[in-house]
C-alpha positions in Angstrom: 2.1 -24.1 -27.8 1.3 -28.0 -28.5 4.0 -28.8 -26.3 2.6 -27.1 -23.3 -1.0 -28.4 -23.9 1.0 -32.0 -24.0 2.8 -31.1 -20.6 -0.6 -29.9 -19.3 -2.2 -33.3 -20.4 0.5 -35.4 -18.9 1.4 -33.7 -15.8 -1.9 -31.6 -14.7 -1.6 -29.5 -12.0 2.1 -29.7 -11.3 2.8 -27.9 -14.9 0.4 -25.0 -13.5 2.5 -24.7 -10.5 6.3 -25.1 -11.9 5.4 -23.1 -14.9 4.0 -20.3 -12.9 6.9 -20.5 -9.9 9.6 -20.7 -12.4 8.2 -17.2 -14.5 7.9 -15.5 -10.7 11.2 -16.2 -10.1 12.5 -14.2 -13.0 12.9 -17.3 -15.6 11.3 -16.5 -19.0 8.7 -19.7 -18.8 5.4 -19.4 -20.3 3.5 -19.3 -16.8 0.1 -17.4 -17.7 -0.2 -19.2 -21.3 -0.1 -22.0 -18.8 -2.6 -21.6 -16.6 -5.1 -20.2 -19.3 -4.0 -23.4 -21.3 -5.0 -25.7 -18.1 -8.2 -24.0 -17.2 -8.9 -24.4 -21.2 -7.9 -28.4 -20.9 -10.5 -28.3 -17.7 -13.5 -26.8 -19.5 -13.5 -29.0 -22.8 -12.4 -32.5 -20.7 -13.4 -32.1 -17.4 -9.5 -34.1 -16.7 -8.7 -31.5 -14.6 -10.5 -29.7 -11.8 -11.0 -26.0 -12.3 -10.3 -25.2 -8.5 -6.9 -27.2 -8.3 -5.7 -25.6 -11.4 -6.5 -22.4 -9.9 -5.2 -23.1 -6.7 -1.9 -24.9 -8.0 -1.6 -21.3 -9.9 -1.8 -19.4 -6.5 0.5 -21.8 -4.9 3.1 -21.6 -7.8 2.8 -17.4 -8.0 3.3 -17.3 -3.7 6.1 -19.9 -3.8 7.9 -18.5 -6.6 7.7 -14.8 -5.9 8.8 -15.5 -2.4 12.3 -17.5 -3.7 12.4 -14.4 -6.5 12.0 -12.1 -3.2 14.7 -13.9 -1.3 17.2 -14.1 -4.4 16.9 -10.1 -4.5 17.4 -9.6 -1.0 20.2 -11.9 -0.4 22.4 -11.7 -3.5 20.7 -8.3 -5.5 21.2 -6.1 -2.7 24.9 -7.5 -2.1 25.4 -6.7 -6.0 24.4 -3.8 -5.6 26.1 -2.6 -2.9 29.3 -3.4 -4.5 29.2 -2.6 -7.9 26.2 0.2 -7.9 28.5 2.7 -8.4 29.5 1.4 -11.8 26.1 2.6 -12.6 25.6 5.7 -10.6 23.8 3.9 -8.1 24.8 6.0 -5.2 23.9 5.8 -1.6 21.4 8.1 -1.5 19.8 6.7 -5.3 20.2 3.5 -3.5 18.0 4.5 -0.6 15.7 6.5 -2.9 14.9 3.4 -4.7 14.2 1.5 -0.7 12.2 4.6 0.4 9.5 4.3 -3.1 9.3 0.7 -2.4 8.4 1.5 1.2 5.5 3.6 0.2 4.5 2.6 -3.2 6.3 -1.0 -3.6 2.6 -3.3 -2.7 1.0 -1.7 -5.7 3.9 -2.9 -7.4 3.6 -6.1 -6.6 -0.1 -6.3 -7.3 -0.5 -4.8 -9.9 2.6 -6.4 -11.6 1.1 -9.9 -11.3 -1.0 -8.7 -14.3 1.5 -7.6 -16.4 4.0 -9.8 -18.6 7.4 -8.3 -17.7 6.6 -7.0 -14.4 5.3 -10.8 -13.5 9.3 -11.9 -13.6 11.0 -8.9 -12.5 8.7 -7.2 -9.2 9.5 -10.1 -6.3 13.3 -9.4 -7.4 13.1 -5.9 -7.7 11.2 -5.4 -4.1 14.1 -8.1 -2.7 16.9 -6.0 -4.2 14.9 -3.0 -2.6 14.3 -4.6 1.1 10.7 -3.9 0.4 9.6 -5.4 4.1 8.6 -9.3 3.7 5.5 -9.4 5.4 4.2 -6.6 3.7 5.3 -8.2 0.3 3.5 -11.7 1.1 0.3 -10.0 1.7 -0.1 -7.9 -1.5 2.0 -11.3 -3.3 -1.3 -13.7 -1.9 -3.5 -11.1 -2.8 -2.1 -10.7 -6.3 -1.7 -14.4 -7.4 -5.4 -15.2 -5.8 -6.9 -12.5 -7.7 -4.9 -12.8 -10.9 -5.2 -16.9 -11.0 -8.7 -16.6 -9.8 -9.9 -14.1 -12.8 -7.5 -15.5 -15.7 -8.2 -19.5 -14.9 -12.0 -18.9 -14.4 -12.4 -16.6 -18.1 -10.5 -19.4 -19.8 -12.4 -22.4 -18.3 -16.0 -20.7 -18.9 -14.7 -18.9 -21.9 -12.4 -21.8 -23.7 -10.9 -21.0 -27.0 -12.6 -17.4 -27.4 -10.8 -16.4 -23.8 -7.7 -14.7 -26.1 -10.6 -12.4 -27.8 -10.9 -10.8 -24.2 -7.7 -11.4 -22.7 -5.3 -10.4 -25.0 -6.7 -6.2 -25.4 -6.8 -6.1 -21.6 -2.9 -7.7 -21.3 -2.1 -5.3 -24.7 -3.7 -1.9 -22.3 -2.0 -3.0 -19.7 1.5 -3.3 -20.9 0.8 0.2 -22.5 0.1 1.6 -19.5 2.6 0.2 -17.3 5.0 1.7 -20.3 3.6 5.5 -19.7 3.4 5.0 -16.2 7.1 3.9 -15.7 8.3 7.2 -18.0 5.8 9.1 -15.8 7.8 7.9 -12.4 11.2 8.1 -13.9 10.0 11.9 -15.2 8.7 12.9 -11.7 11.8 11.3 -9.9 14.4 12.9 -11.7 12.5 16.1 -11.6 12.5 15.8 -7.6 15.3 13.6 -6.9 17.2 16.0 -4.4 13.6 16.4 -2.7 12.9 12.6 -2.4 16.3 11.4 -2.0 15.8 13.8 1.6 13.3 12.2 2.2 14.2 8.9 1.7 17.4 9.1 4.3 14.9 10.9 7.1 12.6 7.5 6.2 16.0 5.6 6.6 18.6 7.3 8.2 21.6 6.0 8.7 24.3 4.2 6.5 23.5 1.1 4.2 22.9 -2.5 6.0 
C-alpha cells in the first residue's frame, strides 16, 4: 500500500479521517490499513502525533457512520418500502428486521466497528432499520473511540510487527461474525411467526 503511506506522508491527519469516513459510509476505502499505516508513520518519524491520528480516526468513524446512518434512513428505508416485496420483504419481515435492531442493533454497531465488512455496511443497515439515532451515536462514539484507540495505539508502539497480532484477531473475528450471522438467520427463521408477533406489539401500527 505505498500509495497510502505516500497519502499519509503528504496529507497526515486528514487521510486518517477521509479514509476512515469514506469506508463508514459504505465506500470500499482502505480506512483501518489507514489508520494502522498512520500510527506506523507516527512511531518510526515522530511527523505525526499519535493522539491526532487517533482522534482524526474517531472523528472520521462518528462523521462517517452518522451520513452512512442518514443515507439508510432517508433513501434505504424508502427503497425498501417500495420495492421489498420483490424480495419477500414483507410488512411484518420489514418490522422484524426494526424490532432486532431495537433490542440487539447497539451491539451491532459496536461490535461491527471491528470487523471488515460489518465496518461499511452496520450505520446503513441500522438507518435502513430506523434503529433510534441517539441510541446509534452513543454505541457509534463508543465504537470508533475504542476501536481507533486500541488499533492506532498497537501499531504506533508495535510498528511493523503490529500485523503479527492484528491480523489472527481481525481473521477470528470475521469467523465469528460468519457463524454468528448463520446462527441469527437459523434462530430467526426457526421463530419467525413468534418474533414477527412480537415485533408489531413493539411497533404496532402500519409502516411510517
Amino acid at each position: 500500500m505505498n500509495w497510502l503511506s505516500t497519502l499519509v506522508a503528504h496529507y497526515g491527519y486528514w487521510t486518517v479521517a477521509a479514509a476512515i469516513g469514506l469506508e463508514s459510509m459504505g465506500i470500499p476505502v482502505p480506512g483501518e490499513t489507514a489508520l494502522v499505516t498512520a500510527a506506523v508513520y507516527a512511531g518510526a518519524t515522530h511527523n505525526l502525533n499519535i493522539a491526532m491520528v487517533i482522534l482524526a480516526a474517531i472523528a472520521g468513524a462518528i462523521i462517517g457512520d452518522n451520513i452512512g446512518f442518514l443515507v439508510g434512513r432517508q433513501f434505504g428505508y424508502r427503497l425498501l418500502l417500495r420495492h421489498g416485496s420483490l424480495f419477500r420483504l414483507t410488512t411484518a419481515r420489514i418490522k422484524l428486521g426494526q424490532f432486532l435492531f431495537l433490542r440487539h442493533g447497539g451491539k451491532m454497531v459496536f461490535f461491527g466497528r471491528f470487523i471488515a465488512v460489518l465496518r461499511a455496511l452496520a450505520a446503513l443497515l441500522a438507518g435502513v432499520n430506523c434503529m433510534p439515532w441517539p441510541r446509534f451515536l452513543i454505541f457509534n462514539a463508543a465504537g470508533g473511540i475504542v476501536w481507533a484507540g486500541g488499533y492506532g495505539m498497537l501499531a504506533y508502539l508495535l510498528g511493523e510487527r503490529v500485523e503479527r497480532f492484528t491480523r489472527p484477531v481481525a481473521i477470528a473475528a470475521a469467523v465469528g461474525a460468519v457463524f454468528a450471522g448463520i446462527g441469527v438467520v437459523w434462530f430467526v427463521r426457526g421463530h419467525e411467526a413468534q418474533l414477527e408477533a412480537e415485533a408489531e406489539r413493539a411497533l404496532p401500527g402500519p409502516l411510517q
